[in-house]
C-alpha positions in Angstrom: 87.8 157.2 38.7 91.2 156.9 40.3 93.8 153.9 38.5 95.4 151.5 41.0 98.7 151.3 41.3 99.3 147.5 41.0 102.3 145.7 42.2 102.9 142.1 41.0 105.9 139.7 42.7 106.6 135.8 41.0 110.2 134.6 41.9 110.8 132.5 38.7 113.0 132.4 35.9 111.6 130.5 33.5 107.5 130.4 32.8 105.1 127.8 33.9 100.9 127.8 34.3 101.5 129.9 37.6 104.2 132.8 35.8 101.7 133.1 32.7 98.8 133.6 35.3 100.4 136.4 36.4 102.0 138.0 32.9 98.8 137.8 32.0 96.8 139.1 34.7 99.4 142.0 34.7 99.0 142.8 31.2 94.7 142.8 31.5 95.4 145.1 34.0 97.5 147.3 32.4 95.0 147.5 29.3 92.2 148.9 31.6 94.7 151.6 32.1 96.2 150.9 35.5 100.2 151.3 36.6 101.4 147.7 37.1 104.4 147.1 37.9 106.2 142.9 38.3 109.3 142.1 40.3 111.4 139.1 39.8 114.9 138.3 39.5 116.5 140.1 37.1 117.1 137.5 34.2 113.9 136.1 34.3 112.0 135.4 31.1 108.8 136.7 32.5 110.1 140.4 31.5 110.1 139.4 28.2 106.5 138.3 28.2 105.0 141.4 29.8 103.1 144.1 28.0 105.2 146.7 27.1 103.0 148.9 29.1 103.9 147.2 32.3 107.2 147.9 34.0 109.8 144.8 35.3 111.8 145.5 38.5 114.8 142.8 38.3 116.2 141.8 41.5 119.7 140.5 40.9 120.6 138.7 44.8 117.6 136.2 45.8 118.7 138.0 49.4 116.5 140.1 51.6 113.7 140.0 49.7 110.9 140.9 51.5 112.7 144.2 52.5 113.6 144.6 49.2 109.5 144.2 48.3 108.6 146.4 51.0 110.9 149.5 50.0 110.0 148.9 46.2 106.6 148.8 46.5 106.9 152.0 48.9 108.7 153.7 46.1 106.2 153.1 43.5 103.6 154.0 45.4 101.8 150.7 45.3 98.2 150.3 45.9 98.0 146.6 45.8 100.9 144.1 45.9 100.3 140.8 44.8 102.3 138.0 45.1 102.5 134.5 43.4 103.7 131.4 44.4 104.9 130.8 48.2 108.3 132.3 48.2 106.7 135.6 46.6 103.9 135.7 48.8 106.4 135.3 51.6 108.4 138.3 50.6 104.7 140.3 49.8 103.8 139.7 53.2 106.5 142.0 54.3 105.3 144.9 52.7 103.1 146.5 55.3 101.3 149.5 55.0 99.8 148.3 51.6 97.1 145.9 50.6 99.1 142.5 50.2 97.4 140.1 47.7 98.4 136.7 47.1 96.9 133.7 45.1 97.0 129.8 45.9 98.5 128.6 42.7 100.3 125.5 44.7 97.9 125.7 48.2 97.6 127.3 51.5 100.8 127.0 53.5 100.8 129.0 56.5 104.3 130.9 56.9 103.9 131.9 53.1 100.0 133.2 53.4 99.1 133.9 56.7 100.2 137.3 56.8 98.4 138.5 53.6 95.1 140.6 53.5 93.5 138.6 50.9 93.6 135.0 49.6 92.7 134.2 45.8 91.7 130.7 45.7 91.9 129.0 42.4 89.4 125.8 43.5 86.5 126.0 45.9 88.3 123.3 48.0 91.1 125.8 49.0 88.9 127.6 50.8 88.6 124.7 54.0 92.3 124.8 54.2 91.8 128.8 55.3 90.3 127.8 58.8 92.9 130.0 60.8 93.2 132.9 58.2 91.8 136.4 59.3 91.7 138.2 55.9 89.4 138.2 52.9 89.2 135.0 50.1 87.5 134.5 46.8 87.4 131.5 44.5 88.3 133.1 40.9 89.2 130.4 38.8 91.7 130.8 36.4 91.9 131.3 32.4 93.7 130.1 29.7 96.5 132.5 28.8 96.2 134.4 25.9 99.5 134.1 23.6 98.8 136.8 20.7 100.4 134.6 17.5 102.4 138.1 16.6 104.5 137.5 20.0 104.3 133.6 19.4 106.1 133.9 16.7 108.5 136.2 17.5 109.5 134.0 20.2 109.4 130.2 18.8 109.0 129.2 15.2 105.7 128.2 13.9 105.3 125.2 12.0 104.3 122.1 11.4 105.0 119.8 14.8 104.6 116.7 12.7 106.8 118.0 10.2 109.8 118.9 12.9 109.6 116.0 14.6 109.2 113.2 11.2 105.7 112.0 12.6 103.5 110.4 10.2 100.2 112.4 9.7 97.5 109.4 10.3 100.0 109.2 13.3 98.2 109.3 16.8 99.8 112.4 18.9 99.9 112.6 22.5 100.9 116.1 24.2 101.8 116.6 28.0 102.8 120.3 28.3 104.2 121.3 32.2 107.9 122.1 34.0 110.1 118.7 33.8 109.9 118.2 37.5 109.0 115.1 39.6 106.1 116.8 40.7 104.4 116.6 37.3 104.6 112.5 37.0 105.9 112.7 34.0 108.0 109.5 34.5 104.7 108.0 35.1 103.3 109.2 31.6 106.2 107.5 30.0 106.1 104.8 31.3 102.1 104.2 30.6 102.5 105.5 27.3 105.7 102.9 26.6 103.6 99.7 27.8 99.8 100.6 26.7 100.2 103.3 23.9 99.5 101.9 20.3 102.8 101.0 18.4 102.5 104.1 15.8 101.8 106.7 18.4 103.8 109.2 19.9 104.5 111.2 23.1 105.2 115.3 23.0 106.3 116.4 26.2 106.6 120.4 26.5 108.7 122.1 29.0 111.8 122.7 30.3 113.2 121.2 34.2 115.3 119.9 36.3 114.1 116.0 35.2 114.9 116.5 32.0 117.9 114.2 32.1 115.7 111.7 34.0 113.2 111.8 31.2 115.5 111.2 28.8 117.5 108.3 30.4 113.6 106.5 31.0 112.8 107.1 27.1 115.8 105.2 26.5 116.3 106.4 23.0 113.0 105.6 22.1 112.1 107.7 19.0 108.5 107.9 19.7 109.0 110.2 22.6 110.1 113.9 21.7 111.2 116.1 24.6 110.5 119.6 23.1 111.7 121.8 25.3 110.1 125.6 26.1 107.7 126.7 23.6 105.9 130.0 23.5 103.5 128.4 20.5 101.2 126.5 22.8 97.7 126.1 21.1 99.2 125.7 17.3 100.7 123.0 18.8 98.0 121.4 21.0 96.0 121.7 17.4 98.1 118.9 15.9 97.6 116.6 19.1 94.9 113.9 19.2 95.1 113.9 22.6 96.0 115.6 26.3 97.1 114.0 29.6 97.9 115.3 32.7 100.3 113.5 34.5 100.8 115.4 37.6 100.7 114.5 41.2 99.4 117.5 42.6 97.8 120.4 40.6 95.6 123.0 42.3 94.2 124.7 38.9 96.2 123.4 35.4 96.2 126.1 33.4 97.8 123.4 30.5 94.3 121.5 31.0 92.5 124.6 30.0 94.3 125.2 26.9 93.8 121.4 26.0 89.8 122.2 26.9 90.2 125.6 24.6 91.8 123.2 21.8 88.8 120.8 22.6 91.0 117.9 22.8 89.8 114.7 24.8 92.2 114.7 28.3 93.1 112.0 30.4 94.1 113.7 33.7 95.3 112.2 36.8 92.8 112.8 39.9 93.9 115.8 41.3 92.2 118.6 42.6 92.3 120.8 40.1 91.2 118.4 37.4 88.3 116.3 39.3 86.9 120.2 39.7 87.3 121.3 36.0 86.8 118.2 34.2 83.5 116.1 33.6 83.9 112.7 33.9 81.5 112.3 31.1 84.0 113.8 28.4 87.5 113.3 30.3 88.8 110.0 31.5 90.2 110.7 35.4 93.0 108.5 36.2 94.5 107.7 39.9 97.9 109.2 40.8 101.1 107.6 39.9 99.4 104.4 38.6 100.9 104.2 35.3 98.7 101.0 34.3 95.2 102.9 34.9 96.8 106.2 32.7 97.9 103.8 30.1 94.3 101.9 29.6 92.8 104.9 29.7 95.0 106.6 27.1 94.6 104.1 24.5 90.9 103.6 25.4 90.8 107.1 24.5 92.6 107.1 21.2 90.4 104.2 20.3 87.6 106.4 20.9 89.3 109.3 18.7 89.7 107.0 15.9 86.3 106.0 16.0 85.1 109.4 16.0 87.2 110.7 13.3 89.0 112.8 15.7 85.8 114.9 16.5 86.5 117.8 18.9 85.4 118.1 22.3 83.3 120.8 23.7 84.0 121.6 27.2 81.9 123.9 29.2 84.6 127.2 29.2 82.6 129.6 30.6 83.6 129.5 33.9 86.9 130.5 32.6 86.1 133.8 31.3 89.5 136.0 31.2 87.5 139.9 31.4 85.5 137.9 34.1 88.3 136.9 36.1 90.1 140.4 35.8 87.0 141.9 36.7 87.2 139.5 39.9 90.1 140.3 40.9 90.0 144.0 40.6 86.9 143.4 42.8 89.1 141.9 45.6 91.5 144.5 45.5 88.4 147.5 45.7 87.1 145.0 48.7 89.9 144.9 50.8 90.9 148.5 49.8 87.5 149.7 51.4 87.7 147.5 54.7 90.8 149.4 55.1 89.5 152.5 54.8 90.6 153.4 51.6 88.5 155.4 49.5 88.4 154.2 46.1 86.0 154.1 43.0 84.5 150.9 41.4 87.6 149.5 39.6 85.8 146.4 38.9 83.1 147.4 36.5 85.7 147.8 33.2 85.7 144.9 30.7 89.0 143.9 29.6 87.5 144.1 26.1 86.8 147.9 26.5 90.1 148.6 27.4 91.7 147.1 24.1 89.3 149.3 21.8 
């Protein structure tokens, strides 16, 4: 049984739902005892997340990438390069002469995908925006990422978020956790949560971004609303919330929803495509987009509900968000594509991710 040499690309600094799809992905992969490389720019904090089995390639110029890609991938010998996120799958498309890999964490967008040999789609409705592209797709839905607490807290403190931030524990707390960009509607959430919230709740916002400032100047000094920042500490945190809302415009597959499902918290989500798939509207309230009066009913509808309950956890249906499955998936693409092209290769696919820790 031959390893693959596996070659991931994400163009980010900082980490968000698509950057800890692929640490995470790389590090699975790297358990089962293949070489994996990830390229990036050179002070991102995705090195820092990786496995220390996996080896970082830091590019310090966001110049000639896909050159850059091609040569780099040539060096290391590269079986499969996989790129995420458009400008990565741009440059991954340049690498000819190996199996090019990318997945739809935002959506199909021609000049970034077109070129690629194989499509992962993270919702089954992806897959009718692939009408003109020739190569192979499969719908492998995404996982929660697993944060091991030892690198949590090495990274962020642990403690009590109540405690850090003075809230009262009979408090209600809502969490939103996603990059600080317009594109996540977090303006809207503030603004619902300001005029329908109840009077001793509060609003935890998690992330880092460019709206930051924005956020800040809308909260208006309002000492219910805490803009955290970055945290690697994820689920302890989600455990002290009463409840989850995703405020985004656009989402293809949340990866912050799954963790709220993990942490069986209720969700209010806006109606994207990615949350009408994973949620049930029987046990999640689905909001319309940017309509701050519908997400604030619905958010104090739903702590209403949580007080009524006695803040009774939520159990969502989570198998379809098996991690060893979706590895398994994905290694199954790879042998897939690998064989139209001719190349010989074992079944890859057929490890568990479990096996490979013992």
């Amino acid at each position: 049984m031959r390893a693959l040499s596996i070659v991931h690309v994400v163009f980010s600094s900082r980490i968000a739902g698509g950057e800890h799809h692929c640490v995470d992905l790389a590090n699975a992969q790297a358990a089962l005892g293949h070489t994996v490389h990830v390229i990036g720019p050179a002070g991102s904090a995705v090195r820092h997340a990786l496995d220390q089995r996996v080896r970082f390639h830091g590019l310090r110029l966001p110049v000639l990438r896909g050159a850059r890609v091609r040569r780099l991938a040539a060096r290391l010998g590269a079986d499969i390069v996989h790129g995420h996120l458009g400008p990565a799958c741009k440059a991954v498309a340049a690498a000819r002469g190996r199996v090019r890999v990318g997945t739809l964490h935002v959506g199909y967008k021609a000049h970034h995908h077109a070129r690629m040999d194989a499509l992962v789609c993270v919702n089954s409705a992806q897959v009718g925006h692939l009408k003109d592209f020739g190569g192979m797709h499969r719908v492998i839905y995404n996982w929660a990422p697993e944060r091991s607490p030892a690198a949590c807290a090495a990274k962020a403190p642990s403690g009590s978020l109540r405690l850090e931030l003075g809230i009262p524990a009979a408090a209600p707390v809502i969490g939103c956790v996603g990059r600080l960009h317009a594109a996540k509607g977090m303006h809207t959430l503030i603004q619902a949560f300001q005029r329908h919230a109840p009077a001793q709740a509060h609003l935890v916002l998690i992330g880092e971004g460019p709206q930051r400032a924005e956020l800040e100047s809308l909260r208006a000094g309002d000492p219910r609303i805490h803009l955290l920042g970055f945290r690697w500490n994820v689920d302890e945190l989600l455990g002290e919330m009463d409840l989850y809302v995703s405020s985004s415009r656009e989402e293809q597959f949340p990866l912050a929803i799954l963790e709220a499902m993990r942490a069986r918290l209720p969700i209010v989500a806006t109606a994207t495509l990615g949350a009408r798939e994973m949620l049930d509207p029987a046990q999640s309230a689905i909001v319309p987009v940017d309509n701050a009066t519908a997400m604030g009913q619905a958010i104090a509808a739903a702590l209403a509900e949580r007080a009524r309950t006695a803040r009774r956890p939520v159990d969502y249906d989570m198998d379809r968000y098996d991690r060893s499955s979706a590895v398994r998936a994905t290694l199954g693409l790879y042998q897939d594509v690998l064989a139209r092209q001719g190349v010989a290769i074992h079944d890859l696919a057929g490890l568990s991710v479990e096996d490979a820790r013992g």
